[in-house]
Short mmCIF file of the C-alpha atoms (twelve columns), coordinates in Angstrom:
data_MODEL
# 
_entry.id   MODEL 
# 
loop_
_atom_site.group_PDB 
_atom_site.id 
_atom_site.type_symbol 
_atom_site.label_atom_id 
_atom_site.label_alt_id 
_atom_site.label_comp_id 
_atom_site.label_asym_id 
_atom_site.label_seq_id 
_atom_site.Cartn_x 
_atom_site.Cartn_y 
_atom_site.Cartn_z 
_atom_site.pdbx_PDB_model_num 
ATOM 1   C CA . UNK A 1   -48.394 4.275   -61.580 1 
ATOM 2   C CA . UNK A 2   -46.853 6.761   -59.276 1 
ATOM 3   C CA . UNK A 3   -43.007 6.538   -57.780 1 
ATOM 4   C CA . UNK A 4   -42.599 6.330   -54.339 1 
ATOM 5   C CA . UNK A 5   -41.097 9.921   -52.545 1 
ATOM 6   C CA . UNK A 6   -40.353 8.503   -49.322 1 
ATOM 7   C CA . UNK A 7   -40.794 5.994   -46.321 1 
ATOM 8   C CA . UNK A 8   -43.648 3.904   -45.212 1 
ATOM 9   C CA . UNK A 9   -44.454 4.048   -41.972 1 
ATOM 10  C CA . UNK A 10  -43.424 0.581   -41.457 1 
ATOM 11  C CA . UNK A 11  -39.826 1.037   -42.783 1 
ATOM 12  C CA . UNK A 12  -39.488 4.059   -40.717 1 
ATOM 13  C CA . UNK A 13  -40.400 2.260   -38.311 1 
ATOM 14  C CA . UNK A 14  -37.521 -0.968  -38.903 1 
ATOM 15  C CA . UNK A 15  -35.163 1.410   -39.729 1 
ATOM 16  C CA . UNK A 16  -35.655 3.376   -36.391 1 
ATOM 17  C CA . UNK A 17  -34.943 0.034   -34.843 1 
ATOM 18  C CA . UNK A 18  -32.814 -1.138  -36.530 1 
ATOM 19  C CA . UNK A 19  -30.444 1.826   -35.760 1 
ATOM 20  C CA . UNK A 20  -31.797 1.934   -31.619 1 
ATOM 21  C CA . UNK A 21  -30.514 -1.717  -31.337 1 
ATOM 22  C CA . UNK A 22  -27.284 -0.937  -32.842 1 
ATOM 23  C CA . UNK A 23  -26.766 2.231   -30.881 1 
ATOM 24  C CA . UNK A 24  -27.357 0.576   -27.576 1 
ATOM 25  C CA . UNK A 25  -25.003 -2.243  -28.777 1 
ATOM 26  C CA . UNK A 26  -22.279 -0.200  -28.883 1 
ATOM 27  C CA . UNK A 27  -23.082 1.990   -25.579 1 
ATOM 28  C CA . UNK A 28  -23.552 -1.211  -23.598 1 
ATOM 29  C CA . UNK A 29  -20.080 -1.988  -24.867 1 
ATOM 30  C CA . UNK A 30  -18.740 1.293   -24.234 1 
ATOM 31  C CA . UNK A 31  -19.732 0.808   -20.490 1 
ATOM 32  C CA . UNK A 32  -18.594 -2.769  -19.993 1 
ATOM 33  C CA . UNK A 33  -15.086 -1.436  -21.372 1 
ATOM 34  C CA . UNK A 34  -15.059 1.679   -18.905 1 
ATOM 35  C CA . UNK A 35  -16.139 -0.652  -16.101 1 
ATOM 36  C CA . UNK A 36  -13.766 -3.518  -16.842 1 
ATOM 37  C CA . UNK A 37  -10.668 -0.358  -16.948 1 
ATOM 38  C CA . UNK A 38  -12.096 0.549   -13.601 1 
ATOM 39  C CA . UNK A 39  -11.877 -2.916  -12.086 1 
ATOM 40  C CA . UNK A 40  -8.435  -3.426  -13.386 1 
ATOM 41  C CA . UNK A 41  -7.500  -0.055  -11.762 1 
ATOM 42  C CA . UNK A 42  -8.659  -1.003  -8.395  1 
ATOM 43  C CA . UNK A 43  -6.888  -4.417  -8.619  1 
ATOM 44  C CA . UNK A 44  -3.701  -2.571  -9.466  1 
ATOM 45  C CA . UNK A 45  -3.962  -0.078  -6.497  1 
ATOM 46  C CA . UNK A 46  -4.592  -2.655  -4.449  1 
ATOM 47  C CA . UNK A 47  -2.190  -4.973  -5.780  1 
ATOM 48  C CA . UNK A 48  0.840   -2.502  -5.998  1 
ATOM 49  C CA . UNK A 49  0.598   -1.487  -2.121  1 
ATOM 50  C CA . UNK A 50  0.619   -5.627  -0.941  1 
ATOM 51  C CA . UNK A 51  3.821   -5.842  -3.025  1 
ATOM 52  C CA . UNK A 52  5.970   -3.198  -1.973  1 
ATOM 53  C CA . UNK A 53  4.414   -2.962  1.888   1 
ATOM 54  C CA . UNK A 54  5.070   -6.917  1.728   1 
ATOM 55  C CA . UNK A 55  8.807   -6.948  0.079   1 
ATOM 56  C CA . UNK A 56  9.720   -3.893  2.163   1 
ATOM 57  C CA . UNK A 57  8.737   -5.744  5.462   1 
ATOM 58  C CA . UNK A 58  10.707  -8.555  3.954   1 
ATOM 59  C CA . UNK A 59  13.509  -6.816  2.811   1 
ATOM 60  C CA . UNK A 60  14.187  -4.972  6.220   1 
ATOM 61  C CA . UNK A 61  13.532  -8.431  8.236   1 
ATOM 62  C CA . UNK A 62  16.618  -9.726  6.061   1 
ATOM 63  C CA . UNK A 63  19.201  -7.104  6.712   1 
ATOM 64  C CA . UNK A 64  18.263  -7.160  10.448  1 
ATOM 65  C CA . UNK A 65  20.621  -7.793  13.059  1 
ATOM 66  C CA . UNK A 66  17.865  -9.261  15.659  1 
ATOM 67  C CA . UNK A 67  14.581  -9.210  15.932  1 
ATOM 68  C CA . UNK A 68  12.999  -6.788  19.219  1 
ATOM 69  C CA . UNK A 69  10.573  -9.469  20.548  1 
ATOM 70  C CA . UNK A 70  9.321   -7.171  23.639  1 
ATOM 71  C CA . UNK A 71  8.422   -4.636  21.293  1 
ATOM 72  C CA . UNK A 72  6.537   -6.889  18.672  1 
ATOM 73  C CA . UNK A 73  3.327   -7.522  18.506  1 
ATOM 74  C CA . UNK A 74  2.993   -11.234 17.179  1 
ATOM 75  C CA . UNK A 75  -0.198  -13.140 16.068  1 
ATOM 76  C CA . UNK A 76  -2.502  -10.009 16.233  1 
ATOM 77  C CA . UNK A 77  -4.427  -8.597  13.522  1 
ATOM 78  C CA . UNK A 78  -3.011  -5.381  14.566  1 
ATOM 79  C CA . UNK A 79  0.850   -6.844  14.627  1 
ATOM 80  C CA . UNK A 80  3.921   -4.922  15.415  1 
ATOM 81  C CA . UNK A 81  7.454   -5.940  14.311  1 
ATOM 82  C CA . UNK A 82  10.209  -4.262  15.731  1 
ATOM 83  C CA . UNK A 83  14.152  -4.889  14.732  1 
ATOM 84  C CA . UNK A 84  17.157  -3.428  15.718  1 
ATOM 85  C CA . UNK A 85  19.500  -2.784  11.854  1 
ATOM 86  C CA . UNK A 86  22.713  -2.382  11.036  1 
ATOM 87  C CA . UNK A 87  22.965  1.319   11.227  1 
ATOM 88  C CA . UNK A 88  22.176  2.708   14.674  1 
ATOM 89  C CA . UNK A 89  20.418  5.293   13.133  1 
ATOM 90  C CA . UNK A 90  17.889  2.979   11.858  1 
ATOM 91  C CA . UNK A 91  17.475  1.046   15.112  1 
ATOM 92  C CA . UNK A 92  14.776  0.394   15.906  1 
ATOM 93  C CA . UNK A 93  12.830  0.175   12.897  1 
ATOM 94  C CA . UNK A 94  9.275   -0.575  13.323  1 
ATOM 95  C CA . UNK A 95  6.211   -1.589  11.265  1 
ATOM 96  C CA . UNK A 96  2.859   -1.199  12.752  1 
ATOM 97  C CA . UNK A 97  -0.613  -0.292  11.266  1 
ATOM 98  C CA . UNK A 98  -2.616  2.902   12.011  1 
ATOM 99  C CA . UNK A 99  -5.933  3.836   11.096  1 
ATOM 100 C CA . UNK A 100 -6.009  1.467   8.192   1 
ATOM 101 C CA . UNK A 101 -2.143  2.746   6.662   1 
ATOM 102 C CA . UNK A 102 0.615   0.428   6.817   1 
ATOM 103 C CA . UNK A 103 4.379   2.990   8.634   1 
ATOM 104 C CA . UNK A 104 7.747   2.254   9.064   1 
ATOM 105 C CA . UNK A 105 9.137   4.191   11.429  1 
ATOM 106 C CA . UNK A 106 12.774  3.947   11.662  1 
ATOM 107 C CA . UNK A 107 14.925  5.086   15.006  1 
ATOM 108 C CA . UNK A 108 14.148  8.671   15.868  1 
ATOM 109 C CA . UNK A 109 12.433  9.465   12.859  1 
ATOM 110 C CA . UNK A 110 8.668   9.706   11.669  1 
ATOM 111 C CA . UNK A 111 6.379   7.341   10.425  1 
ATOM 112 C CA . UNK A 112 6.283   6.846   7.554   1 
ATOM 113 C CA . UNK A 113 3.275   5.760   5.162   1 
ATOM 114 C CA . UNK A 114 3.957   2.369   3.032   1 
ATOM 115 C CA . UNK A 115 0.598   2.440   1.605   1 
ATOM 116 C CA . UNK A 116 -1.474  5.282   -0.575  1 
ATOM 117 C CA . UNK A 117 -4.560  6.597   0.658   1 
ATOM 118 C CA . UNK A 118 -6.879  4.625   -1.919  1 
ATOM 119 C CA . UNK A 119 -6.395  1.598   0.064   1 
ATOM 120 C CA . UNK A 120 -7.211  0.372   3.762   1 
ATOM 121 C CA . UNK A 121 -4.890  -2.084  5.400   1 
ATOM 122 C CA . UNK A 122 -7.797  -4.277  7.825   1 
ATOM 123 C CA . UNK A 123 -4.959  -6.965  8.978   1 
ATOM 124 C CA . UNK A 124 -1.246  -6.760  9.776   1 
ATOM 125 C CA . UNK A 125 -0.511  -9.695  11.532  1 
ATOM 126 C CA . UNK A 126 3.453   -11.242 12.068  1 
ATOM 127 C CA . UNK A 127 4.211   -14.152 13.604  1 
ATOM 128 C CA . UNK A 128 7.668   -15.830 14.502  1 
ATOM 129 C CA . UNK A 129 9.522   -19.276 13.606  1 
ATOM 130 C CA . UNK A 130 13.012  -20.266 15.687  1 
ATOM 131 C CA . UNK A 131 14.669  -22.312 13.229  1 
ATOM 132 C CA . UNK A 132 16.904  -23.184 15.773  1 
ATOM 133 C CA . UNK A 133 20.161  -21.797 17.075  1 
ATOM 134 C CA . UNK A 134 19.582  -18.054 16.176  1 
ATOM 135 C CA . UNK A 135 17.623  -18.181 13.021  1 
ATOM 136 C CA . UNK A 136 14.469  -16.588 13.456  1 
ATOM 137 C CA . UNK A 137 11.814  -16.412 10.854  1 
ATOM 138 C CA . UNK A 138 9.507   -13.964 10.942  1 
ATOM 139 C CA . UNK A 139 6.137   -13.941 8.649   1 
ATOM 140 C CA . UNK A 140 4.431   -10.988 7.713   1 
ATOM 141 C CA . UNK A 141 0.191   -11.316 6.250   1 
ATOM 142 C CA . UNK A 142 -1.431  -8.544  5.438   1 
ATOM 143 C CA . UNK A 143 -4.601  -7.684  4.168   1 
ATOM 144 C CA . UNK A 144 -5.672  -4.880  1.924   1 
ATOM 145 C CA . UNK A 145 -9.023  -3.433  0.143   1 
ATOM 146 C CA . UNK A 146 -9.870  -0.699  -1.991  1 
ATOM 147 C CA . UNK A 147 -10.479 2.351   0.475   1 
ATOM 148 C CA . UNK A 148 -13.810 3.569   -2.072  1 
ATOM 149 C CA . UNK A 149 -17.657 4.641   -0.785  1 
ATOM 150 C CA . UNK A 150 -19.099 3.931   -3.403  1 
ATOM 151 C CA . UNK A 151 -21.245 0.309   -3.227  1 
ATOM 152 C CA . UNK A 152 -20.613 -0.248  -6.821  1 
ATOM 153 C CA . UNK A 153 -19.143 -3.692  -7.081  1 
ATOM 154 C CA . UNK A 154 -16.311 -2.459  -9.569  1 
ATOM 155 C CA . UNK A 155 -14.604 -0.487  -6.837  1 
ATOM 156 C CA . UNK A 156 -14.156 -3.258  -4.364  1 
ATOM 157 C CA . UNK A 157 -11.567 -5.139  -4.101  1 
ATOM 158 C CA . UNK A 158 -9.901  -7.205  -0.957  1 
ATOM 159 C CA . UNK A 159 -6.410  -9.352  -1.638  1 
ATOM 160 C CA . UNK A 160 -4.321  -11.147 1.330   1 
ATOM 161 C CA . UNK A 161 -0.576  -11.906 1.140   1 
ATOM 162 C CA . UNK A 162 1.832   -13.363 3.271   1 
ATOM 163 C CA . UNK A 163 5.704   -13.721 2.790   1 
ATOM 164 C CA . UNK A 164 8.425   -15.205 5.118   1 
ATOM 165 C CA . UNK A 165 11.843  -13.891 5.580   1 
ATOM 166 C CA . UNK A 166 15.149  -15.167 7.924   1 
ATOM 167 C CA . UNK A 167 17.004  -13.117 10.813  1 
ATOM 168 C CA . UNK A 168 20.248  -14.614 10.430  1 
ATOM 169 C CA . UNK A 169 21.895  -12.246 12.875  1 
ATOM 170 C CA . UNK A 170 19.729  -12.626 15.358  1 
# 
């Protein structure tokens, strides 16, 4: 009886697929992980501009000594809030939208961009509460996306957030 040298055709044959499923095991896991780190990054772009243009809208709306109504744009997708601040130098500061980039412009000075250029601001819309005598509330909702061309479904990404904040001064 003779020893066998080698492989049958047929275990070459298992083996070979044995190690094919196994390879494209792991690379289908490889690209789920790279596309799940993708989505997250998106939703953290996204995320981090809402929360500081939001709390810096608030923030300024709190220290403000009165609230510039002629110069505001209320219950518009493309809002304007205007308030006059403590510091002359400051007054007024405004917060408008322009070609998809949430600015704060305060008194003389430029615009200045609140959001990065990876997303696109599509609503920023205020609207005013008198809470009688002269508090005024004033609510800022805006809404962001992911500013990407590519169709792929891991690089969009839309959020909305609103947040309301007292003129006590007003």
């Amino acid at each position: 009886m003779r020893a066998p040298k080698g492989f049958t055709l047929l275990e070459f044959i298992l083996y070979f697929a044995l190690i094919a499923i196994v390879i494209s095991s792991i690379t289908l896991f490889a690209v789920d992980v790279i596309r799940t780190r993708a989505k997250t990054a998106v939703i953290a772009e996204v995320e981090q501009n809402m929360r500081f243009g939001l709390q810096r809208i608030l923030r300024t709306v709190r220290q403000a000594e009165k609230l510039n109504i002629g110069a505001s744009a209320f219950d518009d997708d493309d809002g304007v809030l205007s308030v006059d601040m403590p510091s002359a130098s400051n007054t007024p500061t405004v917060f408008d939208l322009a070609d998809g980039v949430l600015r704060m412009k305060e008194g003389a000075g430029p615009a200045t961009a609140l959001t990065s250029d990876r997303v696109t601001v599509s609503s920023l819309r205020f609207s005013k509460d008198n809470l009688g005598g002269n508090t005024v509330a004033v609510t800022a909702a805006l809404t962001l996306s992911f500013a990407s061309d590519n169709p792929d479904q891991v690089y969009t990404y839309t959020t909305t957030a609103s947040g309301t904040a007292v003129i006590r001064k007003d």
